[in-house]
TIRODO-70680 format. One record per atom (N, C-alpha, C): residue number from 1; residue in three letters; atom name; x, y, z. Coordinates in steps of 0.2 Angstrom, whole numbers, plus 5000, padded with zeros to 4 digits. Layout:
N
+-----+------+------+------+------+------+
| seq | type | atom |    x |    y |    z |
+-----+------+------+------+------+------+
| NUM |  ALA |   CA |    X |    Y |    Z |
...
+-----+------+------+------+------+------+
This chain:
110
+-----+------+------+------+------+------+
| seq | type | atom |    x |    y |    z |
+-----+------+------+------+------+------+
|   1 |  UNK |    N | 5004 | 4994 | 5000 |
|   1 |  UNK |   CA | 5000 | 5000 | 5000 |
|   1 |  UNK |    C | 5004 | 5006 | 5000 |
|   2 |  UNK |    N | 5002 | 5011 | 4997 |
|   2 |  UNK |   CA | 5008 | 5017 | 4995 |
|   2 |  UNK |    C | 5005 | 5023 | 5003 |
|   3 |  UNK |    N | 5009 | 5027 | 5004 |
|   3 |  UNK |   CA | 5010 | 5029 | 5008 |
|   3 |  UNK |    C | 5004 | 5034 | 5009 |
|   4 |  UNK |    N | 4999 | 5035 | 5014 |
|   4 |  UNK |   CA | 4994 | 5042 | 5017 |
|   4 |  UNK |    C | 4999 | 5047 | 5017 |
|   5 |  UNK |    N | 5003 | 5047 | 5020 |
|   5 |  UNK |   CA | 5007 | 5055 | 5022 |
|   5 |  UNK |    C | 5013 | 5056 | 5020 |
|   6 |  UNK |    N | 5015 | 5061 | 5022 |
|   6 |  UNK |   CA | 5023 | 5062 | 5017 |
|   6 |  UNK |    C | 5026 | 5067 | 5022 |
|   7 |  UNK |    N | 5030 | 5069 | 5023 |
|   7 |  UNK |   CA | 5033 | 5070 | 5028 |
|   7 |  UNK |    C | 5040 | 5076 | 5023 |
|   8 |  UNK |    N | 5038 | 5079 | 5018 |
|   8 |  UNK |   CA | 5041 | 5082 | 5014 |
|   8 |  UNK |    C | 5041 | 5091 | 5020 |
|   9 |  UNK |    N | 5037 | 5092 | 5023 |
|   9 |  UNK |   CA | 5035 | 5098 | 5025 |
|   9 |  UNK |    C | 5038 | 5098 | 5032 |
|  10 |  UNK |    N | 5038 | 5091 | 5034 |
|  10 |  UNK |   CA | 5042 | 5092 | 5041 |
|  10 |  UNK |    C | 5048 | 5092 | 5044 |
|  11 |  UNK |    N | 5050 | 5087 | 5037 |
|  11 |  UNK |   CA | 5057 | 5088 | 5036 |
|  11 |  UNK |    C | 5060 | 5094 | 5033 |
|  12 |  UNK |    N | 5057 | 5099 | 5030 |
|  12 |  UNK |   CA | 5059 | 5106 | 5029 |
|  12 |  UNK |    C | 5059 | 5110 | 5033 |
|  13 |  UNK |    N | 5053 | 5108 | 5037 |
|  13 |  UNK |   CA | 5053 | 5112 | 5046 |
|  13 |  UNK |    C | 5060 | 5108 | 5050 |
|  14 |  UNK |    N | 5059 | 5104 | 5051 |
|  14 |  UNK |   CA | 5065 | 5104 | 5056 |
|  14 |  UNK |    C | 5073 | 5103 | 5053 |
|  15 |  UNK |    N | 5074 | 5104 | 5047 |
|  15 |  UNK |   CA | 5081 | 5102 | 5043 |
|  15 |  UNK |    C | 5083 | 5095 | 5044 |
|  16 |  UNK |    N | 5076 | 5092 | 5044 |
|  16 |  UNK |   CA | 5079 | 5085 | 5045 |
|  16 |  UNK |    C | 5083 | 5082 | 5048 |
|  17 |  UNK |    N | 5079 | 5082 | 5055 |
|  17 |  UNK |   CA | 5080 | 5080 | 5061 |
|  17 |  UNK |    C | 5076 | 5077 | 5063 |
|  18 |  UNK |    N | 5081 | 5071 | 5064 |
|  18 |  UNK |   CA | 5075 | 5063 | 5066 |
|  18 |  UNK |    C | 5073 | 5063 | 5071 |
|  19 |  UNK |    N | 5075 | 5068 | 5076 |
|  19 |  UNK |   CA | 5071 | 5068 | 5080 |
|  19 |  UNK |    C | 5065 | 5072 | 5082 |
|  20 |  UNK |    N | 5064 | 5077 | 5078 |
|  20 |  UNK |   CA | 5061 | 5081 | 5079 |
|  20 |  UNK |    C | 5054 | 5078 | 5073 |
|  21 |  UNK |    N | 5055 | 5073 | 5068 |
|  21 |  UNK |   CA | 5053 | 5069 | 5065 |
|  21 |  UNK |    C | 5047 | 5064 | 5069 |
|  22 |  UNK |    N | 5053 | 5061 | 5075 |
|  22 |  UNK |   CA | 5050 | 5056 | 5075 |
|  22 |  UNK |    C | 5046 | 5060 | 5082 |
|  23 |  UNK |    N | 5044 | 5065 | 5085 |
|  23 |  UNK |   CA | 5042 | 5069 | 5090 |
|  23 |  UNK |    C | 5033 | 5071 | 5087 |
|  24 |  UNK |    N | 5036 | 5074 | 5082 |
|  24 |  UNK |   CA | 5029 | 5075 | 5076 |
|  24 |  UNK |    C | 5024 | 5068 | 5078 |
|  25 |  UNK |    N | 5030 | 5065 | 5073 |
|  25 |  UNK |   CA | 5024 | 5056 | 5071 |
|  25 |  UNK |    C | 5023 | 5054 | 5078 |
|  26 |  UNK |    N | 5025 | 5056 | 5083 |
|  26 |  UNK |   CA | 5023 | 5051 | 5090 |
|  26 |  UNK |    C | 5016 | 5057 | 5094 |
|  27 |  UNK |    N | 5016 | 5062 | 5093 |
|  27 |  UNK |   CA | 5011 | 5067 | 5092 |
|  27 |  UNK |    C | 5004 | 5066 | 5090 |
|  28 |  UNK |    N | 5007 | 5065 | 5084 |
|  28 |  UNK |   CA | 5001 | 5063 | 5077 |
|  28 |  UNK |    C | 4996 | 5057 | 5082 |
|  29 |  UNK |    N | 5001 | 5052 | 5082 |
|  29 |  UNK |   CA | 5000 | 5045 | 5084 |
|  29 |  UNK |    C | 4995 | 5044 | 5089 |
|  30 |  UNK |    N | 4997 | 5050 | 5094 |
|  30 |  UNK |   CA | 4993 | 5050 | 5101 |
|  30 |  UNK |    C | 4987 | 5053 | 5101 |
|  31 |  UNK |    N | 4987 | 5061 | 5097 |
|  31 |  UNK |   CA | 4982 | 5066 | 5097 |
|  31 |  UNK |    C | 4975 | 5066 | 5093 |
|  32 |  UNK |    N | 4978 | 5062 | 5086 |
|  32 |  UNK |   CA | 4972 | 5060 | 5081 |
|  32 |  UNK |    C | 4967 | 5057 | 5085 |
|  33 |  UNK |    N | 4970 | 5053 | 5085 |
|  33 |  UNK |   CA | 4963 | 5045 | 5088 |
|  33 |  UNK |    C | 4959 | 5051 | 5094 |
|  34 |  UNK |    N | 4961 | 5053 | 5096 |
|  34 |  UNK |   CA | 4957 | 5057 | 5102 |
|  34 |  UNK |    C | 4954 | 5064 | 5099 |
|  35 |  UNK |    N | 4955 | 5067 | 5097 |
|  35 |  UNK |   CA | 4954 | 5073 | 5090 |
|  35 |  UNK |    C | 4949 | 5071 | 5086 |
|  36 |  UNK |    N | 4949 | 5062 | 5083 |
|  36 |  UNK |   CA | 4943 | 5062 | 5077 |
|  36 |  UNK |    C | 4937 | 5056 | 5083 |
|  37 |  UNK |    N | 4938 | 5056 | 5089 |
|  37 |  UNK |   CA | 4935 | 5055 | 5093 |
|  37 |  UNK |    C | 4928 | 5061 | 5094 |
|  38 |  UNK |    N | 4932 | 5066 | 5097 |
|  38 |  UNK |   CA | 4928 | 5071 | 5098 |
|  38 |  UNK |    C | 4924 | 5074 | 5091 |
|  39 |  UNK |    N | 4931 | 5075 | 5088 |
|  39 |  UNK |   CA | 4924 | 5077 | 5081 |
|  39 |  UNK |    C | 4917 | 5072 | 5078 |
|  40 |  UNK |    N | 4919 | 5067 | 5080 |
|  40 |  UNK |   CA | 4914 | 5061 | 5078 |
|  40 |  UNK |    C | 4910 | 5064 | 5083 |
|  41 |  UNK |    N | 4908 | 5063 | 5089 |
|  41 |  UNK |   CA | 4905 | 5066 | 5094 |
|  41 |  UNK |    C | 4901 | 5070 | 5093 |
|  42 |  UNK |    N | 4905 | 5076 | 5090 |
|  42 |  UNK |   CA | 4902 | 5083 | 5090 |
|  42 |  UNK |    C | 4897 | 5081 | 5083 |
|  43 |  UNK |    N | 4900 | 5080 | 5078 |
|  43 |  UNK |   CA | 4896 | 5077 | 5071 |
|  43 |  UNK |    C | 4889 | 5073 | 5075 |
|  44 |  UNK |    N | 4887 | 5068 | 5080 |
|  44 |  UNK |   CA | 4884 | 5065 | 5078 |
|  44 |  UNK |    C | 4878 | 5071 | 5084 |
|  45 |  UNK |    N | 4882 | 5075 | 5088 |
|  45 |  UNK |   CA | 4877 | 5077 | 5091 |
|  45 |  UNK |    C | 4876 | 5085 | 5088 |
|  46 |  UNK |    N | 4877 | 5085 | 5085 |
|  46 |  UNK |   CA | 4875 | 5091 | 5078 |
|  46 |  UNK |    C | 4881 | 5097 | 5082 |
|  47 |  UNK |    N | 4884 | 5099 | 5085 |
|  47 |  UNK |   CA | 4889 | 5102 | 5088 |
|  47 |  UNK |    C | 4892 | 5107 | 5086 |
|  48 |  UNK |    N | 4890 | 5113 | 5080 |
|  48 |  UNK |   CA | 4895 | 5116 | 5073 |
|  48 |  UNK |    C | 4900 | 5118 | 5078 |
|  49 |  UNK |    N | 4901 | 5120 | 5086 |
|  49 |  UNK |   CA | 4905 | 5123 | 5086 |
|  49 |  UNK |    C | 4910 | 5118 | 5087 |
|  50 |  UNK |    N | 4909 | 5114 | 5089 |
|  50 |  UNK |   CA | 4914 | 5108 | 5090 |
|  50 |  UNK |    C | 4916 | 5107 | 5085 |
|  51 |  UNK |    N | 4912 | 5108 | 5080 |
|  51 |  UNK |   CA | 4914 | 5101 | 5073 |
|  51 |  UNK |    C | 4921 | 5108 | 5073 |
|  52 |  UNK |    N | 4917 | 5113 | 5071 |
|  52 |  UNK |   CA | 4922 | 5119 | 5070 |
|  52 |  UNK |    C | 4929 | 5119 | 5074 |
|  53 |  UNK |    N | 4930 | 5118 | 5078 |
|  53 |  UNK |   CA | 4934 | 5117 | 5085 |
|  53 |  UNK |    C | 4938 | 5111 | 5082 |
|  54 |  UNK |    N | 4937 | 5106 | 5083 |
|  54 |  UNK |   CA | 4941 | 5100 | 5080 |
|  54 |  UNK |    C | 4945 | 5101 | 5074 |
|  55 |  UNK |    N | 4939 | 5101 | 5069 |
|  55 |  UNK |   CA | 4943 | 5103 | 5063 |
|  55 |  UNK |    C | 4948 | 5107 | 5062 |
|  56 |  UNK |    N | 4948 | 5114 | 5065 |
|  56 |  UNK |   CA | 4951 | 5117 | 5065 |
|  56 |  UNK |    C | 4958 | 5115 | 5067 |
|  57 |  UNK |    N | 4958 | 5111 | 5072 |
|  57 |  UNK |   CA | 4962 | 5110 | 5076 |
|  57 |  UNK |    C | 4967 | 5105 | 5076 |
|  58 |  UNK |    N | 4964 | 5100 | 5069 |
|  58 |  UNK |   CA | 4967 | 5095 | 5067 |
|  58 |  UNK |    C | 4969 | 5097 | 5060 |
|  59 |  UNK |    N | 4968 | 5104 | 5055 |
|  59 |  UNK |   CA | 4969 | 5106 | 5050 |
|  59 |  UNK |    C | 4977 | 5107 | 5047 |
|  60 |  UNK |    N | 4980 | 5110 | 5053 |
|  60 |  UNK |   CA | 4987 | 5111 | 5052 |
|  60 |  UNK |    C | 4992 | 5104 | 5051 |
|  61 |  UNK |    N | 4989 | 5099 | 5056 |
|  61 |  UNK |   CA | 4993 | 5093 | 5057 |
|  61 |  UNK |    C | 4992 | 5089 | 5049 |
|  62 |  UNK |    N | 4985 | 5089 | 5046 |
|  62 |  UNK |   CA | 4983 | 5086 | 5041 |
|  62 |  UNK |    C | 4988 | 5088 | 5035 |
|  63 |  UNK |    N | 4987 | 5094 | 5035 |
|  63 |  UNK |   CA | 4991 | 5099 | 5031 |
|  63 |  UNK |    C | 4999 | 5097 | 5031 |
|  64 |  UNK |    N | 5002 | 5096 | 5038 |
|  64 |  UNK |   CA | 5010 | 5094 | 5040 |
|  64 |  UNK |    C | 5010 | 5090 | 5038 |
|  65 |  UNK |    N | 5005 | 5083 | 5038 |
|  65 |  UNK |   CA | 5007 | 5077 | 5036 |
|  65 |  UNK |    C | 5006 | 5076 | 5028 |
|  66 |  UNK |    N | 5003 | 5080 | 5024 |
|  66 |  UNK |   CA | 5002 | 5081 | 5015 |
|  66 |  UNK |    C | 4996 | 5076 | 5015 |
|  67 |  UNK |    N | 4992 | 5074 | 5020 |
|  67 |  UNK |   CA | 4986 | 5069 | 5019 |
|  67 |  UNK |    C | 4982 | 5072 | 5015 |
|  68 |  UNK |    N | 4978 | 5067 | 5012 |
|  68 |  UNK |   CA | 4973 | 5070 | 5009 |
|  68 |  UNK |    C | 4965 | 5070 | 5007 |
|  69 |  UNK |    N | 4963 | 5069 | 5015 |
|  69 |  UNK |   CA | 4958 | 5073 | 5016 |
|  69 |  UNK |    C | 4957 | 5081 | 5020 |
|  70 |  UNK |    N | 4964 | 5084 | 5019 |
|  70 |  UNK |   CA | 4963 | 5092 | 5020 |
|  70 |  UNK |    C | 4956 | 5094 | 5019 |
|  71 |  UNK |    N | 4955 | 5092 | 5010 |
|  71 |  UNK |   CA | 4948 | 5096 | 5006 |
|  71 |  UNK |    C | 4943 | 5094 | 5013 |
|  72 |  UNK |    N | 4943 | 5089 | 5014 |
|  72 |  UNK |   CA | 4937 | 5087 | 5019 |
|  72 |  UNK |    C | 4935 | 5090 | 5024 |
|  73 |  UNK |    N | 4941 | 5090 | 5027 |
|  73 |  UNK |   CA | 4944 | 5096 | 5037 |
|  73 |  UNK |    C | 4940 | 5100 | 5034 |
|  74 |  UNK |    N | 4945 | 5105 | 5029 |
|  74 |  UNK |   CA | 4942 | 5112 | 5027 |
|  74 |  UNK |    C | 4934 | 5113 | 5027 |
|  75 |  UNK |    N | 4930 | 5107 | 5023 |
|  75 |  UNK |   CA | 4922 | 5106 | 5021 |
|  75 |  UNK |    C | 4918 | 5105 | 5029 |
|  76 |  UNK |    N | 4922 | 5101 | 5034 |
|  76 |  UNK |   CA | 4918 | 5100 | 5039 |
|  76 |  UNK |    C | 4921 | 5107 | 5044 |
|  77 |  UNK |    N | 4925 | 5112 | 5043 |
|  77 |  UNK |   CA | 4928 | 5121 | 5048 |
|  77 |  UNK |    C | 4923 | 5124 | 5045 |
|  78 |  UNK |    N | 4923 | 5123 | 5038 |
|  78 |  UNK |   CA | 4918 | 5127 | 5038 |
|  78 |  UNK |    C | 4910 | 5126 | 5038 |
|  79 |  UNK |    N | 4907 | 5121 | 5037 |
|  79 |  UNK |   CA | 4900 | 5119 | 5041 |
|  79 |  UNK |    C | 4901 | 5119 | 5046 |
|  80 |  UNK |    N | 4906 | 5120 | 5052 |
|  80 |  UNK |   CA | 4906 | 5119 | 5058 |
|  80 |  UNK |    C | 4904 | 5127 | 5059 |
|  81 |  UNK |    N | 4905 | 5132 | 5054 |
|  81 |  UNK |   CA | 4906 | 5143 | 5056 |
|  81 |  UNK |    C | 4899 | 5141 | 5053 |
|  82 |  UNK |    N | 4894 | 5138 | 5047 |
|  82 |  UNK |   CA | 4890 | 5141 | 5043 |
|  82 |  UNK |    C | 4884 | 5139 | 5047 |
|  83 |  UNK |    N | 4876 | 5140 | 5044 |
|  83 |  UNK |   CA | 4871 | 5136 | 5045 |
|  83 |  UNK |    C | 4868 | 5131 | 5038 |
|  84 |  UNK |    N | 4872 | 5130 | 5035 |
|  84 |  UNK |   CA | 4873 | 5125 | 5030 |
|  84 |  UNK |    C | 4871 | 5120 | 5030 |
|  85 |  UNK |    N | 4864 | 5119 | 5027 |
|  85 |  UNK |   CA | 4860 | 5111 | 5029 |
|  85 |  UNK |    C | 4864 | 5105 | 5026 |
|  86 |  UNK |    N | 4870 | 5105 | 5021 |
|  86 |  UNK |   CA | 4873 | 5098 | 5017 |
|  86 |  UNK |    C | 4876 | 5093 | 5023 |
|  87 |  UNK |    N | 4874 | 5087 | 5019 |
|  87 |  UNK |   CA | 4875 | 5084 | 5026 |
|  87 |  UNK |    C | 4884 | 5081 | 5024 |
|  88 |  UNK |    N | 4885 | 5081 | 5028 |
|  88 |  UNK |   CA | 4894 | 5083 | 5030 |
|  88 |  UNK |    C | 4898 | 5074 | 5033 |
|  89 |  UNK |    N | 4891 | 5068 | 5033 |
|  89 |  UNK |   CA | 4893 | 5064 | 5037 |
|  89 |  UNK |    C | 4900 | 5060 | 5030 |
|  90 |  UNK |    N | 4899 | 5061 | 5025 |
|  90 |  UNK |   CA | 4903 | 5058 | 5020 |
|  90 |  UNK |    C | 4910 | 5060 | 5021 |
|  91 |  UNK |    N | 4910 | 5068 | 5021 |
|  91 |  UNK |   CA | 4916 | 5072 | 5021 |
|  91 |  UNK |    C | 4920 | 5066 | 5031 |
|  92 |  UNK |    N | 4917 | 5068 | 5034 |
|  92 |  UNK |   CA | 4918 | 5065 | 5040 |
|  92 |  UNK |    C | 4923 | 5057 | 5040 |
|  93 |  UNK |    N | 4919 | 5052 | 5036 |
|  93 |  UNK |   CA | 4918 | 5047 | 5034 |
|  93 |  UNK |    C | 4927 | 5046 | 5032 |
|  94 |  UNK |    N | 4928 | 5052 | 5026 |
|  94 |  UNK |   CA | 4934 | 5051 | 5021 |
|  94 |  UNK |    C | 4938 | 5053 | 5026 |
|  95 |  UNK |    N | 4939 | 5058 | 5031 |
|  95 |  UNK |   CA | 4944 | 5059 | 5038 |
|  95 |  UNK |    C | 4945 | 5055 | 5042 |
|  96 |  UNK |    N | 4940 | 5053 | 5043 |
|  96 |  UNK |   CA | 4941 | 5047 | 5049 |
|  96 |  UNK |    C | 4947 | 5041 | 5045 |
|  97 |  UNK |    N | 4945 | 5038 | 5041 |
|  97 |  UNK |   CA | 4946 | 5034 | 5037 |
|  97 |  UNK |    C | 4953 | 5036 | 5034 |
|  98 |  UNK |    N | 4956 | 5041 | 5031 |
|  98 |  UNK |   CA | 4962 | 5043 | 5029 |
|  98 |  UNK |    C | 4966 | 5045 | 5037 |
|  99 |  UNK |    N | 4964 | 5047 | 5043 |
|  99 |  UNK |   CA | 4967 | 5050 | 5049 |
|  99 |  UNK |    C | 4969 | 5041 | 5051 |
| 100 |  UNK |    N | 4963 | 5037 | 5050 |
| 100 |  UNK |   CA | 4964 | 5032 | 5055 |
| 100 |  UNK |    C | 4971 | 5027 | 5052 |
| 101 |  UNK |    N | 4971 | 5027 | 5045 |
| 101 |  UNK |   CA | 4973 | 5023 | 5042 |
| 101 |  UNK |    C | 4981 | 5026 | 5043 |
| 102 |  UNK |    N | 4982 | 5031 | 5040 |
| 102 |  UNK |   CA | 4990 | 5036 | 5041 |
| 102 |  UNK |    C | 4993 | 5036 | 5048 |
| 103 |  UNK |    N | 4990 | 5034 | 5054 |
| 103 |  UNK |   CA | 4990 | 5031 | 5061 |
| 103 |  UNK |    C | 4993 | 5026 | 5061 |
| 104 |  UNK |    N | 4989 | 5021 | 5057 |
| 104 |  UNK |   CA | 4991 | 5014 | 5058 |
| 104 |  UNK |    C | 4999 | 5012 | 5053 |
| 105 |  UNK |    N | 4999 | 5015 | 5047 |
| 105 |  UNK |   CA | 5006 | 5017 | 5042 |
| 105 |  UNK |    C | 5012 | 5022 | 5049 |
| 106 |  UNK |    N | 5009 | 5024 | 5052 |
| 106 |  UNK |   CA | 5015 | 5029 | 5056 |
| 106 |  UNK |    C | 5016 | 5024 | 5061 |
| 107 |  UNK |    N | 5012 | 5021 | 5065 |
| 107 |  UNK |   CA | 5016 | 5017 | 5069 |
| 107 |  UNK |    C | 5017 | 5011 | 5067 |
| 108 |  UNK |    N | 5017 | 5009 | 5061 |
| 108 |  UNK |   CA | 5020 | 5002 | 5055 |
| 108 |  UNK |    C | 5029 | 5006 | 5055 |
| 109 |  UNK |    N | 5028 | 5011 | 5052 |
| 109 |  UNK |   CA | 5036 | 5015 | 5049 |
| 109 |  UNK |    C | 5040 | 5018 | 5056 |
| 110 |  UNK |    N | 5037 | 5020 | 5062 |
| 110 |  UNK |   CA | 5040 | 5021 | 5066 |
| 110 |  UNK |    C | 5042 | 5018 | 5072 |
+-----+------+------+------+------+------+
């Protein structure tokens, strides 16, 4: 299976420094699983400012790691600010599913 994330961006932040490397990924590895918890949470109890809050929250790290469902984060920050009836649980779906899987690849490679 070819790789969820890329580590191009944080090896340019730290000049490539494994350790600094391997502090990120052990990060990611702990904060996710608990980040797409709450968001799940807040999604099923209709929450925007959570949804909003999480997403948010998890944007940068998606963004660090090159995964990609960013499109998605982005779609469910912003239904989390609007009153936008489209139902959001897809976009959710494709995060969870690309967050959870690039977790299980990070702690395979690390």
């Amino acid at each position: 299976m070819s790789k969820l994330y890329d580590l191009i961006k944080i090896k340019e932040l730290s000049e490539d420094d494994p350790d600094f490397i391997k502090a990120m990924v052990d990060t990611f590895i702990e904060e996710i699983p608990m980040d797409l918890e709450q968001l799940a949470t807040a999604i099923v109890g209709d929450d925007r400012a959570m949804v909003f809050e999480y997403s948010h929250k998890i944007k940068p790290t998606v963004d660090m790691f090159g995964l990609s469902c960013l499109y998605d984060v982005l779609v469910l920050e912003a239904w989390g600010k609007s009153d936008d009836q489209m139902d959001i649980k897809e976009h959710f779906m494709r995060v969870q599913e690309n967050l959870q899987n690039a977790v299980e690849q990070l702690k395979a490679d690390f």
